[in-house]
matplotlib code that plots the C-alpha trace (Angstrom):
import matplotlib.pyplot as plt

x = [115.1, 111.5, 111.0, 112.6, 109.9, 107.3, 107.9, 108.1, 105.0, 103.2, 105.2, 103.6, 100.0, 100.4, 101.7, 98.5, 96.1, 97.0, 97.2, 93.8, 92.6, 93.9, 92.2, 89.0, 88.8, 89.6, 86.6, 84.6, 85.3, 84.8, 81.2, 79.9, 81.3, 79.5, 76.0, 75.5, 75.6, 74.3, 79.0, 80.0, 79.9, 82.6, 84.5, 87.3, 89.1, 93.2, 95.7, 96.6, 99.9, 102.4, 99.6, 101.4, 99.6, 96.5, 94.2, 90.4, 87.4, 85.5, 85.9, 85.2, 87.3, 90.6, 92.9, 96.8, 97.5, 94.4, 96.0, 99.4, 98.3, 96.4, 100.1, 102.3, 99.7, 99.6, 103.0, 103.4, 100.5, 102.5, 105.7, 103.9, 102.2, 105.6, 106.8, 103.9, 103.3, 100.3, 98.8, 97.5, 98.2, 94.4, 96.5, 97.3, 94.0, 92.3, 94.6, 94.2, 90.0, 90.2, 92.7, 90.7, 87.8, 88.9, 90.2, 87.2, 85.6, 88.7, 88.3, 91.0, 92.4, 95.2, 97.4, 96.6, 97.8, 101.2, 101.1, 100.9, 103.2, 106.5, 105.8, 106.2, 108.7, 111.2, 110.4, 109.8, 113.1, 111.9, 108.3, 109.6, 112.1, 109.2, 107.1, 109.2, 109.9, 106.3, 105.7, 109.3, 107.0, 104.2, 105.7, 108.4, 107.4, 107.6, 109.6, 112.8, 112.0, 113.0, 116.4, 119.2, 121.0, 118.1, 116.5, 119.8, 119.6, 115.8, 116.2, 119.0, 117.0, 114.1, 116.3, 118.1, 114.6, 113.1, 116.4, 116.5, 119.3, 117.8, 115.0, 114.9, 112.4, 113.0, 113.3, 115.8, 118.2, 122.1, 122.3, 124.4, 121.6, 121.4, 125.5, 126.0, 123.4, 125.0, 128.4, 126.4, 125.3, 129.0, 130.5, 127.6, 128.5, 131.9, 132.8, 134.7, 132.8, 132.4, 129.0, 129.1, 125.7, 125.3, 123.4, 126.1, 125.2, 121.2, 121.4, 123.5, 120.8, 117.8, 118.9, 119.4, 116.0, 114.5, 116.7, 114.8, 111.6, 111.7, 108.7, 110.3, 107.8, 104.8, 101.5, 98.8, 99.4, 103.0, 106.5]
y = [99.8, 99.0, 97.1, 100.2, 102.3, 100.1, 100.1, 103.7, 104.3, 102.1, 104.2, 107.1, 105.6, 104.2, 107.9, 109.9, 107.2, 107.7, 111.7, 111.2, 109.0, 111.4, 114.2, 112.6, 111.1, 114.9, 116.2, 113.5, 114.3, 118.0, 117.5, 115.0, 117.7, 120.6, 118.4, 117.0, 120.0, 117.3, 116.4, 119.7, 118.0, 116.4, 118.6, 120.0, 123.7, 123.7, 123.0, 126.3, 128.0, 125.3, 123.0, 119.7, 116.5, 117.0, 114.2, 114.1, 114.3, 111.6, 110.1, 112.0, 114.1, 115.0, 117.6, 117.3, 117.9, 115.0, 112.7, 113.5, 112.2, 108.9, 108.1, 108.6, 106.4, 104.3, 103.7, 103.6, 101.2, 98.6, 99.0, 98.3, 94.9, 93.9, 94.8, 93.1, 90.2, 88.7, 92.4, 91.6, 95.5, 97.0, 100.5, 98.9, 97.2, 100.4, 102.8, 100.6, 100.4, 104.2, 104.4, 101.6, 103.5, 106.5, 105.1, 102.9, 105.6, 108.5, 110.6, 113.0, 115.0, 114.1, 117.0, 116.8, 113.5, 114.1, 117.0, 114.9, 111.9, 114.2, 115.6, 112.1, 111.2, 113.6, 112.7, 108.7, 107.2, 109.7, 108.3, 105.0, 105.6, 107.3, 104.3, 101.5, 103.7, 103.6, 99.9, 99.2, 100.7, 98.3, 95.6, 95.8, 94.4, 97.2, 95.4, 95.5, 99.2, 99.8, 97.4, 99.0, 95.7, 93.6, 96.2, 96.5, 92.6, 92.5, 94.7, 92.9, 89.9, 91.5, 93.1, 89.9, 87.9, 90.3, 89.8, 86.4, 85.8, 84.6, 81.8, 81.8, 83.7, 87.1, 87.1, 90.0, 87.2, 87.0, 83.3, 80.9, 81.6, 84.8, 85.3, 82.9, 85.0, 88.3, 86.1, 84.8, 88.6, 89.8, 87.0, 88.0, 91.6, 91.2, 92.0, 90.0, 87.9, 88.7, 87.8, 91.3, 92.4, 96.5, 99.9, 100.0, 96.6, 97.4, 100.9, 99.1, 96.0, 99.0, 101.1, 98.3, 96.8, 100.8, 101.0, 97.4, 98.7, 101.7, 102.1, 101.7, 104.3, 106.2, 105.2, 103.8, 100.2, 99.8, 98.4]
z = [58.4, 57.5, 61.1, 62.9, 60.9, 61.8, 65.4, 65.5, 63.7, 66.4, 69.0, 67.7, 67.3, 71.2, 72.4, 70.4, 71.5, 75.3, 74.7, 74.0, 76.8, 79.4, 77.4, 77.1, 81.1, 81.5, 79.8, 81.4, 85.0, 84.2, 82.5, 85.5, 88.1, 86.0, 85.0, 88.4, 91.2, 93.6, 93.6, 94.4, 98.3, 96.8, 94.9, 97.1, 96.7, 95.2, 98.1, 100.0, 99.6, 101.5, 101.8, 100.4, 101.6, 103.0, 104.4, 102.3, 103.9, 101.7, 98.5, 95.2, 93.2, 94.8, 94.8, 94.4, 97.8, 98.8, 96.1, 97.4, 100.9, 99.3, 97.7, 100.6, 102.8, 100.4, 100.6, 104.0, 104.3, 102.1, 104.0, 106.9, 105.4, 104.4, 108.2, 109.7, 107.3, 109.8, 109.9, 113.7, 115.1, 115.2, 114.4, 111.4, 110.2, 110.9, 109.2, 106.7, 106.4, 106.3, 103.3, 101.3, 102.2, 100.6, 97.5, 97.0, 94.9, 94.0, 90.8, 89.8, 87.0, 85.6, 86.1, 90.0, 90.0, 87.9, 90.6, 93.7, 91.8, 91.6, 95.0, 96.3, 94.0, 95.7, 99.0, 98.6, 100.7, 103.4, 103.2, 103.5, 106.5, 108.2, 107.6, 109.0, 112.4, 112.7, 111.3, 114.1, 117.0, 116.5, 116.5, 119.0, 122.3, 124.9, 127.5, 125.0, 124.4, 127.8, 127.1, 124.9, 124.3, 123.4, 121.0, 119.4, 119.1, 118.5, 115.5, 114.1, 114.2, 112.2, 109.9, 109.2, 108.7, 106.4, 104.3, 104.2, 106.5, 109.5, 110.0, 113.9, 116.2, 116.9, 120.5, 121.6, 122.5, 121.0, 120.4, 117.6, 115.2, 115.4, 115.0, 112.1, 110.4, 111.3, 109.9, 106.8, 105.9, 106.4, 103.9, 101.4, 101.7, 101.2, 104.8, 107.7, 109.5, 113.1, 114.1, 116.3, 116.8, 117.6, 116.7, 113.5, 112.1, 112.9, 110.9, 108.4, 108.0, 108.1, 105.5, 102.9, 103.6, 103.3, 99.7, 98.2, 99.5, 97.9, 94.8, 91.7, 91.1, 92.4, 92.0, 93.5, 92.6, 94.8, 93.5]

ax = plt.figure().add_subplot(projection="3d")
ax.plot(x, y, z, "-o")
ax.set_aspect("equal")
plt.show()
């Protein structure tokens, strides 16, 4: 009983303790925007009725809506590094410079960030599905956009790689590998194996690489 107390008691002291670090970084940011007018370039307005994610201008202190927009690119930016593990696509790179740019020097308030956190709490396995159409555009030749059979077999592939199942190059092209992988992921999953490659199997193979990418939480730091 006396261990329970003490663990409880150090429960408490940890919960005051970090009541009071928000409080003070609080007071801090408020007294730097209020002594130094030279910020106020800085210092945007609260987001407009229906105004949910909304790109900043330049770093400094950040609404929720700003800081709503840093964590949904933020999370699109590391499905798309785990998409495009090389990171060659120049859309990429730059999208990327601009977001590190941004956060290089972001101040906030704390309740604009718990704000902007449970707005992109709710909408996360959207943000994520939404990211890897984009991230599946980039990298996806544009000669087997134009061919429904090897998309459907090209995205199989990618899906299968990213999963572990498949160690071949992603080509486009149904060969041996690529159907005793498709076989290998049915026996795992408890399904017959077939080896049949189509749309089903891709949207199957997509939604359970979305599900394991999705943030255990929301944050600027990632899963």
């Amino acid at each position: 009983m006396g261990t329970l107390k003490k663990y409880l008691a150090y429960a408490i002291i940890l919960a005051v303790l970090s009541a009071v670090a928000v409080f003070l970084n609080e007071l801090r940011v408020t007294r730097e925007y209020a002594e130094h007018p030279e910020y106020a370039a800085r210092t945007t307005p609260p987001p407009a009725d229906g105004e949910e994610f909304k790109k900043p201008a330049r770093s400094g202190l950040m609404n929720s809506a700003e800081l709503a927009w840093m964590l949904r690119e933020r999370m699109i930016l590391d499905v798309t590094e785990r998409m495009i593990p090389d990171g060659r696509e120049l859309g990429y790179n730059a999208r990327a410079r601009e977001y590190n740019n941004l956060a290089a020097a972001i101040e906030y308030k704390e309740s604009a960030m718990n704000s902007a956190a449970s707005l992109v709490e709710r909408s996360k396995a959207e943000i994520i599905r939404i990211a890897e159409d984009e991230a599946m555009s980039l990298v996806m030749p544009e000669s087997l956009k134009k061919d429904a059979r090897a998309s459907v077999v090209w995205r199989v592939q990618k899906y299968l790689k990213l999963l572990g199942y498949y160690a071949g190059d992603i080509t486009g092209k149904e060969d041996r590998n690529t159907t005793a992988a498709v076989k290998t992921f049915e026996i795992r999953t408890d399904s017959e194996p077939t080896g049949k490659i189509d749309e089903s199997l891709a949207k199957e193979l997509r939604e359970i690489w979305i599900s394991r990418n999705i943030p255990d939480t929301v944050g600027f730091g990632g899963k």
